[in-house]
N, C-alpha and C positions, 0 to 999 in steps of 0.2 A: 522862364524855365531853361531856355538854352544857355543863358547867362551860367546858373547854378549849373547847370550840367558839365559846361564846358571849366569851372571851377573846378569840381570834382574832378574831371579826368586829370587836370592840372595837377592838384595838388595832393588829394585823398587817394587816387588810384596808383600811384606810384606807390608810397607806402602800402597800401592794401598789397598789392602786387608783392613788395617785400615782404610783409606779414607772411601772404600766403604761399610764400614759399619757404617759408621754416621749415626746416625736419620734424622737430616735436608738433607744430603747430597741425604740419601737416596728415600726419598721426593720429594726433588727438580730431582731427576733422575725420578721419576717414574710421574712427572707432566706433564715432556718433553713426556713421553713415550705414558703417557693420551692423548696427543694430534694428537699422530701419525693418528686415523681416518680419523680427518679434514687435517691434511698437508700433507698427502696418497691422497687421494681426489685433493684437490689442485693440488698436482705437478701433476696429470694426465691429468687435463684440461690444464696445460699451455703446458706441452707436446703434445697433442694434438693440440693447437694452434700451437706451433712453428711450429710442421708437415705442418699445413694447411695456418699457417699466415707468420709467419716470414724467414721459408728458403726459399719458391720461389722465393722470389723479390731478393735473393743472384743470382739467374740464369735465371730468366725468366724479362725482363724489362718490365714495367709497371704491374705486376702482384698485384693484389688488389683480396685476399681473402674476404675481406666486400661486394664485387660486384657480385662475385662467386654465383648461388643458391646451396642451400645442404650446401656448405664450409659457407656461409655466417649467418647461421641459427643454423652450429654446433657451429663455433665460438662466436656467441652473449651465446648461453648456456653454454658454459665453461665460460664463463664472469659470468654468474649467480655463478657457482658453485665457481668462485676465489673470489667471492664478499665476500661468507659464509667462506672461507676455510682462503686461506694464508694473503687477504688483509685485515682480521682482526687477525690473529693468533696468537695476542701480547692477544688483550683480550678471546683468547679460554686459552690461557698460565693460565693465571690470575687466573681462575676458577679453573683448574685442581691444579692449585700450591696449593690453600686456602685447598681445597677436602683434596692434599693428606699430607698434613702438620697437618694436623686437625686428618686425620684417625692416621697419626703415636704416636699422642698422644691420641687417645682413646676418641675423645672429637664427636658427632656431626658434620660428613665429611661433609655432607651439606649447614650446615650453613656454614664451615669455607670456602669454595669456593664462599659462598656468599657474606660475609664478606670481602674478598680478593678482588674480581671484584668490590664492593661497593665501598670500598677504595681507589683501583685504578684510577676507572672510575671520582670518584671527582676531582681530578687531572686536569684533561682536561680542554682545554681554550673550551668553550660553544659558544664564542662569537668572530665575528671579524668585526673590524671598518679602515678605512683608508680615507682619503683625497688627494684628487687631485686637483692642483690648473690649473689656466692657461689653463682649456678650454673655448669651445664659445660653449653654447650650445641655442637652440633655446626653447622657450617657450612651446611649445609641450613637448619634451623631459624635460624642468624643469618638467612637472605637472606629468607626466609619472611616474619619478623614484619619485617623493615626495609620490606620491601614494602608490608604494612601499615600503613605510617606509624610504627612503632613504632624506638624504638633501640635495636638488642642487640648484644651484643658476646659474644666466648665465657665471660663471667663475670659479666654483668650484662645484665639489662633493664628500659628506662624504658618504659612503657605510656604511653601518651598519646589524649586523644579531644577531639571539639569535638561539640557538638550534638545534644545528649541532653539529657533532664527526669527525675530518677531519680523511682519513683513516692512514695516517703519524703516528699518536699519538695512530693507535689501529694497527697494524702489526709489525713485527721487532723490528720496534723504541723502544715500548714500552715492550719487556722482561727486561731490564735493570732494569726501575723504579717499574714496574711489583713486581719483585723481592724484590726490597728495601722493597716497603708500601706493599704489599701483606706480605711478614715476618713478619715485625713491627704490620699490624695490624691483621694478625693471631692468634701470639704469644700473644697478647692483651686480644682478644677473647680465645684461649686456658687455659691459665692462671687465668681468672677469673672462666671459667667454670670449673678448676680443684678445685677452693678455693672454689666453688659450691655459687659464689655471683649471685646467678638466681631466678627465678619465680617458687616454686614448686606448681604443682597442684595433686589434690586427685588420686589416684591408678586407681580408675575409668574411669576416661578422658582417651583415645584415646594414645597410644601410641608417636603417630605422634604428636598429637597437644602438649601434655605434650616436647617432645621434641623441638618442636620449642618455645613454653612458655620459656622453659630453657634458650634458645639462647637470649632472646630480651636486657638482660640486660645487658651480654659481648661483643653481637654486636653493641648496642647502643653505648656503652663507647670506643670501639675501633674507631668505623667510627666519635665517638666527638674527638677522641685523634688526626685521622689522618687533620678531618677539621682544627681544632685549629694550626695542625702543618703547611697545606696551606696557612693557610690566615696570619700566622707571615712569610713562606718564600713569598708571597705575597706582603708583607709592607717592606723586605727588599731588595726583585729583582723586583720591582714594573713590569718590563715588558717582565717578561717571565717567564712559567709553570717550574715547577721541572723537566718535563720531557725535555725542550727546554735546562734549564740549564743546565741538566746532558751532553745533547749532545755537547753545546757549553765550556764547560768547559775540555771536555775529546777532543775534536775533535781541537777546535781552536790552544791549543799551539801546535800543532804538525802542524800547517801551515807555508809555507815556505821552502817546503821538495825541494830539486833538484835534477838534474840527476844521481847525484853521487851512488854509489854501497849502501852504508850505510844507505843513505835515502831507499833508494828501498827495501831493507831487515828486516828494521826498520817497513815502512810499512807495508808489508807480515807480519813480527810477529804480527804486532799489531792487525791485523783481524784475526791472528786464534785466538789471547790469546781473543779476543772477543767474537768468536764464539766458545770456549772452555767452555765459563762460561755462553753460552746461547744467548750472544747477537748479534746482527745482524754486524757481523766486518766492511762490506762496506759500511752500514748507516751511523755505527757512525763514519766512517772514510771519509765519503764522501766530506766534504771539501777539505780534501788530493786528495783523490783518482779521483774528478770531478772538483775541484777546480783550482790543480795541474798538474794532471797527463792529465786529462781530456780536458785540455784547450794547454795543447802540443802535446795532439790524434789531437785536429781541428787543429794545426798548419802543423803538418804532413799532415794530409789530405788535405788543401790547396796547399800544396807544390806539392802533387802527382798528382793533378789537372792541375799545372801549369808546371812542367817539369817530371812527373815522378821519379821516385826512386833513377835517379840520386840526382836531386833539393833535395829529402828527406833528402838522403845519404849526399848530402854538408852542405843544413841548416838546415835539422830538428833535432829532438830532439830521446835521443837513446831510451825511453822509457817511454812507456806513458799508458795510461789508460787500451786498449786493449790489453797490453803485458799482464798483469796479468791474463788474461785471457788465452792468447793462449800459455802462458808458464808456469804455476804455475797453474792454476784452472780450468785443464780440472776435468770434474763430479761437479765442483762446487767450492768453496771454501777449501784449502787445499787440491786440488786434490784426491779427494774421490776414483775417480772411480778404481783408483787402489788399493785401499784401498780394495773395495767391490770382487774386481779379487784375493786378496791376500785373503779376509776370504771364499771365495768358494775353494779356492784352498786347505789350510790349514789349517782351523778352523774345531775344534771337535763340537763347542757348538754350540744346534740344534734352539737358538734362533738367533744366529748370521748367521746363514744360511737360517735362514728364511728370515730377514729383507733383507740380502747382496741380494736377487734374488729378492724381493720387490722392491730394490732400482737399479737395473742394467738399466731399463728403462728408468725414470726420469737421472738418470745419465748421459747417453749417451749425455742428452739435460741440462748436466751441473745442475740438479735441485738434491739436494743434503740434501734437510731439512728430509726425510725420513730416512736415514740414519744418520742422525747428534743426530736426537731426537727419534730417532726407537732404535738405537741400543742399547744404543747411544753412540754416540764418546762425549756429551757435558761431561763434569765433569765426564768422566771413566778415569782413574787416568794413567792404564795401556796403553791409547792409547795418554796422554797428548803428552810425547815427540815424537814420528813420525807423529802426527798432530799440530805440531810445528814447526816440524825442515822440515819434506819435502817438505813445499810449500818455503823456502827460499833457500832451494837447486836447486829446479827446477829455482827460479827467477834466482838466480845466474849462471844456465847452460844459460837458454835465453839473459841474461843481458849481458855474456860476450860475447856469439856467437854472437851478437850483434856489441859490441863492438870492436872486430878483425874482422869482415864486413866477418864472416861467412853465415849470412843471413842479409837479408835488416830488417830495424826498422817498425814496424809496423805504417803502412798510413790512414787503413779504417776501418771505422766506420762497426762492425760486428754482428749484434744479437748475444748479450750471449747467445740465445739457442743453438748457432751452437757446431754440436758435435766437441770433440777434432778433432786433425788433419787437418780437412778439415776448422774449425776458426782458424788457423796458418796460413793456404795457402792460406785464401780469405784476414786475415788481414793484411799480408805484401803484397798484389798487388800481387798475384798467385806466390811469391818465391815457387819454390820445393824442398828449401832447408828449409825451417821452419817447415815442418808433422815430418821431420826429428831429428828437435833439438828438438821439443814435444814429439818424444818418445823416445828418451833419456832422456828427464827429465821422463818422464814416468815410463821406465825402472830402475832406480835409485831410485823412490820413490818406487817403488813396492818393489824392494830387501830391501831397510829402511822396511818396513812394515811388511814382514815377520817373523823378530822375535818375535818380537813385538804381533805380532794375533796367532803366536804360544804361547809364555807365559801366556798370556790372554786363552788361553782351559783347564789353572791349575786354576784359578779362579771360585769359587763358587759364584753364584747370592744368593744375601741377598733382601729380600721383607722390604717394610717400616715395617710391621709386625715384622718380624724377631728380625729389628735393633731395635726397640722397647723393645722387649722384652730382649733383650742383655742387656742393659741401666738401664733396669727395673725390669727385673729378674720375670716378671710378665706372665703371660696368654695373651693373643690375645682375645678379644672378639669381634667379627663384631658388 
């Protein structure tokens, strides 16, 4: 281990060190970080729920939290608070990106997070329309839905709406494109306001107002550049947003995956390299991962219905949707939680000890964005490879112990919130030999991790500030 350690300071930390002194790089680290309030928030209500909603019904049959008084009244207000928190957190992203992009060049942090959300939010489809043909509907019901703006006739209806944000295009989904038009049209706005192409007014005027005066004219031109740039990709994918295309275009070739080792390992890289760079890995992987994998979880579970683990063992499939789960992604994605066990253990730096005991909670219930974007592991250069490499290790311990019928193939459909362990035991039909092969992969990402969060306590933290002035050789002025 001192071997690889002393490797890494050699070779990967120098680079990391360069990485993480980028201006942009450093920006885009500190937008994740911006958001930690709301998805600190978040994961506590859905944790919360899981406590109250989702493990019972694993033990208790017919168990209905919504029915519960007390449980039924906390749970609708954690629903308020996930509404504000992680079901939009693509656009809390947006805002904080513009902010801290904007401050790193010295421009008007305000506007430039305004600028960023404006941007982005154009994007969105506003509107949705469909037709059904081949009903019978009665006369009542034609005048009903025509009333409602809708067009029916007795054997067909067009659905039609304006002015709506469906929540898909504003959580996860949306860091990806977030990122694209939030840059683009930043850097737009930053750029002109360095060329000083703005509204000045008299010394006089209001601080404030004179500042936002400044702003009208490079965030006009940026949010014309980004319109102009939607409505040409508009005229050429006539029937899908830049953010649908981005997903279908990254998500679709990689359909067609099968049981084999390769596919499965392929997939696992592909959601961390995802969630490495901010985006959400099993969204945009979700035609694989729900498509695929997901549609061989319900074969399994059929089969367990009708003969048990034998029937599995003969027909089903060795690896399916819930494996990734209970063998690679306990704490969440990229199996965090040992991640967060390895920097209380051995980590100096008193910010990564703060977040890692922030995040041991959420963790347990697999919720893992506190630490992704707290710490964060997204784009820290130093934690890239063992948040790489150990979620395909772990697949690889379940996928083969699997395979040589060391434990049965996973059958049932599991709440992700379930803690490690105990989602291994309930997803393969109570084996007691799967808590077993989970912490062995467990154990084996933990020992990956600690050189790794040891190297990372020789790392100095750089502020967009900082990187700024590196670039620029200049002063900091708030």
């Amino acid at each position: 281990m001192d071997n690889l350690t002393s490797w890494l300071e050699r070779y990967i930390l120098p680079l990391a060190i360069k990485i993480g002194s980028q201006k942009h790089l450093v920006a885009l680290r500190d937008a994740f970080i911006g958001t930690l309030p709301a998805t600190l928030a978040g994961s506590v209500a859905v944790m919360i729920n899981a406590i109250l909603r989702d493990l019972p019904p694993q033990f208790i049959d017919g168990y209905d939290g919504s029915t519960v008084p007390v449980i039924s009244q906390i749970i609708e207000i954690n629903g308020y608070v996930w509404n504000g928190t992680l079901a939009i957190a693509g656009l809390i992203f947006i805002f904080s990106w513009g902010y801290n992009l904007a401050r790193a060049y010295k421009v008007n942090d305000l506007a430039g997070g305004i600028v960023a959300t404006a941007a982005a939010i154009a994007g969105i489809r506003f509107s949705f329309a469909g037709t059904v043909e081949g009903v019978n509907l009665d006369p009542g019901t034609i005048d009903v839905l025509n009333e409602a703006g809708w067009e029916a006739t007795a054997d067909s209806v067009t659905a039609n709406g304006w002015g709506w944000l469906p929540l898909s295009s504003l959580d996860g989904n949306f860091y990806f494109t977030a990122m694209i038009i939030g840059f683009v049209a930043t850097m737009i706005y930053i750029k002109l306001m360095q060329a000083e192409i703005t509204i000045k007014l008299p010394e006089s005027v209001p601080p404030a107002v004179s500042k936002a005066f400044a702003s009208i004219i490079p965030a006009t031109v940026a949010l014309y550049v980004t319109g102009i740039f939607y409505w040409l990709f508009s005229r050429v994918v006539p029937d899908l947003t830049f953010l649908e295309w981005l997903q279908e275009t990254i998500a679709l070739p990689l359909l067609g995956m099968s049981q084999g080792f390769g596919a499965v390992a392929i997939s696992a890289l592909f959601v961390q390299l995802f969630w490495f760079f901010g985006i959400h890995g099993p969204n945009v992987l979700a035609p694989i991962l729900e498509g695929v994998f997901g549609v061989a979880q319900l074969t399994n579970v059929n089969l367990f219905q009708e003969g048990g683990s034998a029937l599995v063992l003969e027909e089903g499939y060795t690896w399916v949707r819930g494996s990734f789960d209970a063998y690679a992604w306990f704490g969440g994605s990229g199996g965090t939680i040992v991640m967060v066990l390895a920097i209380l253990l051995f980590s100096k730096r008193e910010e990564y000890q703060t977040v890692a005991k922030l995040s041991v909670g959420p963790g347990i219930f697999n919720i893992n964005e506190p630490v992704l974007f707290g710490l964060p592991v997204v784009l820290n250069p130093i934690l890239f490879i063992p948040f790489i490499l150990t979620p395909v290790i772990s697949v690889g311990i379940g996928y083969f112990a699997t395979v040589f019928g060391l434990v049965n193939p996973v059958s049932q459909q599991v709440a992700w919130v379930t803690p490690p362990l105990l989602m291994s035991f309930l997803a393969t039909g109570a084996d007691w030999r799967a808590p077993i092969v989970t912490l062995v992969a467990m154990v084996v990402s933990f020992l990956t991790w600690i050189p790794f969060i040891i190297s990372a306590n020789k790392m100095v933290p750089i502020s967009a500030e900082e990187a700024a002035e590196e670039e620029t050789g200049d002063d900091y002025e708030d």
